[in-house]
N, C-alpha and C positions, 0 to 999 in steps of 0.2 A: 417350371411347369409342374403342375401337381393335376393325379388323378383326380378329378372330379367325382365323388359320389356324396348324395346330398349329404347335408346333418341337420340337426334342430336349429341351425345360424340362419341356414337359408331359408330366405323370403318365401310364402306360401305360392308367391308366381311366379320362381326359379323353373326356369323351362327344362330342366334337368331333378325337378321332383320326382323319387319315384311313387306309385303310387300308391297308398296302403294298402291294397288285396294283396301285392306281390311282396310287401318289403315287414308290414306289420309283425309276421308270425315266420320266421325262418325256417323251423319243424313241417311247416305244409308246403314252404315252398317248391319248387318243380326242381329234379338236381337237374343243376346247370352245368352244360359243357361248353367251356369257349376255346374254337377251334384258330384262332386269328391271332397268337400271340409268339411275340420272337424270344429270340433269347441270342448273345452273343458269346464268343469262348473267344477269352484272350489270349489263349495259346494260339489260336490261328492268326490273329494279329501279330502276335509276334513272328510267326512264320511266313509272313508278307511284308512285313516291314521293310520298307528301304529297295523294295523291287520298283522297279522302274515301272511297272505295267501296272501295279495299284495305284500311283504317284499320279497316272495315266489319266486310269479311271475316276478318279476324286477331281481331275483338273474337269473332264469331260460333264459331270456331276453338277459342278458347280456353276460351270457355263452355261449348260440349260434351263440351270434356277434360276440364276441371275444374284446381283451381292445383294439385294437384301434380305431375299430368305436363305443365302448361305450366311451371314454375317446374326439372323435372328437363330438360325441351327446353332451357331459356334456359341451364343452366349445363352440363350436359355431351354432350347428344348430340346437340344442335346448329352447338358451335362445332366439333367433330370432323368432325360431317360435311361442315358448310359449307365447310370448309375442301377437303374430295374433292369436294365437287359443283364448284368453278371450277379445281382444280388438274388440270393433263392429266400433270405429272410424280407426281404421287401415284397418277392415277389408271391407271397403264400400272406402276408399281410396285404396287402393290396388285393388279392383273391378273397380274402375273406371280408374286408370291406366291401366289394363289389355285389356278394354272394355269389362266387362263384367256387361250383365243386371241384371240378378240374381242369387245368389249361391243358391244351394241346400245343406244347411247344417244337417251332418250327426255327431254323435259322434266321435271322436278319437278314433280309436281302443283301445286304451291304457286304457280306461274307460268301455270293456266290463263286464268286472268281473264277468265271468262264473263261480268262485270259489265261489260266497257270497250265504253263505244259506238264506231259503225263507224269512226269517223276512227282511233282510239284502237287499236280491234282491228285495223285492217289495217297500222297501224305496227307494231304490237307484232308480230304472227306473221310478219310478212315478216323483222326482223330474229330474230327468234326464232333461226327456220327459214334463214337464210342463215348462222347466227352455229354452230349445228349443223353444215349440211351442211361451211363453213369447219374444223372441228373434224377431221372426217373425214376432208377433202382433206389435212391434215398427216399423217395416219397411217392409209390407208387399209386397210392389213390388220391394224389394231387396229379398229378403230372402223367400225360401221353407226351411221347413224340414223335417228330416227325424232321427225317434225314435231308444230306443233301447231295446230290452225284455229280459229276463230272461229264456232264451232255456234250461238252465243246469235243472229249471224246467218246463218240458213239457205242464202240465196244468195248469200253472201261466199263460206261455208267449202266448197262445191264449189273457188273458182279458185281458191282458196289452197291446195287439197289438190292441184289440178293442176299450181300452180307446183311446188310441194315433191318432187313425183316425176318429172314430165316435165324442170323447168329447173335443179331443186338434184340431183336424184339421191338422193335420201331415199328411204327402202327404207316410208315410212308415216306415220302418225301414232297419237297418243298420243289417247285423251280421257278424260273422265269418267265414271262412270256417270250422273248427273242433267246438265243442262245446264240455270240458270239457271232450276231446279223443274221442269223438263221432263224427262222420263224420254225414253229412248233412240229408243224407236218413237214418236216424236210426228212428226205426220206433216211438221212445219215439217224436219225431219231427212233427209226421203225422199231429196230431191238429193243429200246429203252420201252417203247408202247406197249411191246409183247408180253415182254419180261414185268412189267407193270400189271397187264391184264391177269397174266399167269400166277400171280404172286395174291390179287384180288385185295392188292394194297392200295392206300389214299394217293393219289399225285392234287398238292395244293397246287395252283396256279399263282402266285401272285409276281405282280411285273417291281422291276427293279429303274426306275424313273423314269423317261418315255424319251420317243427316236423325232419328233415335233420340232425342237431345236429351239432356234431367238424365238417362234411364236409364241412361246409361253414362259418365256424367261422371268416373266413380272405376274406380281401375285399371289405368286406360289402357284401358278395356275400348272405347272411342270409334276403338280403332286393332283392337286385336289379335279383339274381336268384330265391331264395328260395320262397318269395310271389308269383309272380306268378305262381311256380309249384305249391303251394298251391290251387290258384284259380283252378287251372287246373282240380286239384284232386276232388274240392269240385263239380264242375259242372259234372264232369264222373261221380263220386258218385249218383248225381241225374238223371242223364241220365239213367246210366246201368242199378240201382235199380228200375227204374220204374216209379219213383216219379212226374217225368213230365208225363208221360202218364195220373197218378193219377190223376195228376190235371194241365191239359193244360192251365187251364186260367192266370196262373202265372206271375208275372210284374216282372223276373230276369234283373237286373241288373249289369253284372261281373264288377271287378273294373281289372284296369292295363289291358284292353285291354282283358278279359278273359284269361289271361297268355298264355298258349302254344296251347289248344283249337284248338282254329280256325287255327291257321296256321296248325297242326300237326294232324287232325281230319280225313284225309283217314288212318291212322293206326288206330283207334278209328273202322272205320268203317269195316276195315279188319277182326281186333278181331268178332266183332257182326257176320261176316259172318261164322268165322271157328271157333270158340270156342265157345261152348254149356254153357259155364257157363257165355259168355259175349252177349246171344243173348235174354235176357230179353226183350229188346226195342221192340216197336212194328214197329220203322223202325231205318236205321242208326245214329248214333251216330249225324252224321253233319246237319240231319235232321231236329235235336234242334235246330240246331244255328239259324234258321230265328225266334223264338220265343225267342230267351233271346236276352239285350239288352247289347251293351259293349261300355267303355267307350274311348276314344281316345288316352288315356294314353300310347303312344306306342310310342312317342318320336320322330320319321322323319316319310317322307310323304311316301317312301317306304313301310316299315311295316305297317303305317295306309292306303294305297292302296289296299294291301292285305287282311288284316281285311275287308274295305267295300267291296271288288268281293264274301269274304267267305259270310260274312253274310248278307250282302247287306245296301243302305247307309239306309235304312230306320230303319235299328237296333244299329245304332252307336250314340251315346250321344257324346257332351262337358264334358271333365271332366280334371283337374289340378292336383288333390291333394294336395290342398291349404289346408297348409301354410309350406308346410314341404320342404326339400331343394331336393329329387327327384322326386317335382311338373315340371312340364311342363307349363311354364304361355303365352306362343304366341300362344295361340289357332287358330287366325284367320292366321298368317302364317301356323300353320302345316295344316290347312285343306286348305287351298290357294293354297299350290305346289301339294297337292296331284294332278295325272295327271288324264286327262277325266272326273273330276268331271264338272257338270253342276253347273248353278250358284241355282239353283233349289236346288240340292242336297247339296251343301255347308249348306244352309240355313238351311234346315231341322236338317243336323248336328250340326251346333254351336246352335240349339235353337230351331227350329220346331219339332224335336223327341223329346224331351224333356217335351215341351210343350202338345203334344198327350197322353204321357204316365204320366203325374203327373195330366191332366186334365186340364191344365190352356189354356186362351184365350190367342193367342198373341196379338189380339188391344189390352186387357186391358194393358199384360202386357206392351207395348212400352211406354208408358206413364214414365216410370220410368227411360228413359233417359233423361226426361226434368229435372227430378227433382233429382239427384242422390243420395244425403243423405235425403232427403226429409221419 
């Protein structure tokens, strides 16, 4: 697997050209932040290794994909990406191919390990999360990050999200949509939401393969359908239960674009009006959406047009899904065709929301196009 970004080989009708205004003159382009990218630490691999309950989870994994997109994982778009999830020389060569000024690196789903009891989870996310924020401190105007806690324990994963932001400097954390069968708003979560609000740090959402089962085993429908009915599920969840009311001040993050959400959210709003058991909210459902933030990940400038009218461009991030093979890497193309955008709102999307919401300057950070592995 190799990232895709154009060169002078490709065909002038490569549907992945980007287009001269954005890509022509590097020096005007908008700094870009992409918020959607992973990163793996082999010390935690090794620190799971040969446990029963990873062994578990990988069997579980593959069952819902089915063998032939586990068998296309094992021989090509896994050794490709593996190789960019531990490489920081690939992965700042790979940034600078893209034009991108900074990743926001988050863990790989693949390394949540909702399964690992508390001895176990507070080793793991401690080095996780130090072996990240390390990452960062080598190349601070490349690289934000973003941590990962131990939700499966409720009143761990408060101090370990307070570590991550107050003593690493991590701009947030990463989690799931379900957390060990427990959906988002389960109330064992409420400290984790508090301590999130109170800290006025990023929680990404993104889901870790979907709960669908044989329905989607073929296709790879278990990634390209099933995640983002996950995200879907996980933001109703917090919606309908209350839990944003709870705590308005939240920095949500959806990944894949908040999956069906926003396109599909006047039926959301239907249910809150006629059904008594869906009218929790203290308004409709679509009501959220100018409060959570979502990421671009939506593949043509159709879909991501729609996306900005639902929620508006000021809620829309840069995001890839670097380094895995259904990343999106022409950022500045898909946000370029989008129609009616201004060149104002462009901006704000590959990198000015971004920057509001992790708290960074954009002078300081421009500086890190002069110097790009620097």
């Amino acid at each position: 697997m190799k990232l895709h970004t154009c060169s002078d080989s490709c065909p002038p009708n490569c549907p992945s050209q980007p287009s001269a205004k954005v890509w022509s003159d590097s020096a005007s382009r908008p700094l870009t932040v992409d918020m959607h990218c992973h990163v793996i630490m082999p010390a935690i691999e090794e620190m799971t290794n040969g446990r029963p309950e990873k062994t578990a989870e990988l069997q579980e994994q593959a069952h819902g994909m089915g063998a032939a997109s586990v068998e296309h994982n094992r021989q090509v778009m896994l050794p490709e990406a593996g190789r960019r999830l531990v490489s920081l020389e690939a992965r700042l060569a790979d940034m600078d191919s893209m034009g991108v000024d900074i990743q926001v690196i988050s863990p790989s789903p693949s390394q949540y390990y909702y399964w690992a009891d508390r001895e176990l989870a507070t080793d793991l996310v401690r080095q996780q999360n130090e072996s990240i924020a390390a990452l960062c401190e080598q190349h601070p105007n490349r690289l934000c990050g973003l941590g990962n806690v131990a939700l499966q324990h409720g009143d761990l994963a408060p101090r370990q999200l307070d570590y991550a932001i107050r003593e690493l400097g991590l701009k947030g954390v990463e989690i799931s949509t379900q957390i060990a069968g427990r959906e988002l708003a389960d109330p064992a979560l409420q400290p984790f939401w508090a301590k999130a609000e109170e800290l006025g740090c990023v929680v990404f959402i993104h889901p870790f393969g979907t709960s669908l089962g044989s329905r989607v085993d073929q296709y790879y429908l278990a990634n390209s359908i099933g995640q983002p009915l996950e995200t879907t599920i996980a933001l109703s969840s917090l919606i309908f239960s209350g839990t944003l009311d709870r705590h308005p001040g939240l920095k949500l993050v959806a990944a894949h674009g908040g999956g069906y959400l926003p396109a599909y959210s006047g039926r959301s709003d239907h249910a809150w009006r006629v059904r008594p058991e869906a009218s929790r909210p203290a308004q409709p459902p679509s009501g959220y959406l100018s409060n959570i933030w979502f990421d671009t990940l939506v593949y043509d400038p159709v879909s991501l047009q729609h996306l900005i009218e639902r929620v508006g461009a000021s809620q829309v991030v840069a995001g890839t899904d670097y380094p895995f093979d259904m990343g999106d890497y022409q950022l500045h193309r898909l946000v370029d065709d989008v129609a009616g955008l201004s060149d104002e709102e462009k901006a704000r999307i590959l990198g000015g929301n971004a920057c509001r919401l992790l708290g960074l300057s954009i002078d300081r950070a421009l500086p890190a196009r002069n110097g790009r592995t620097a």
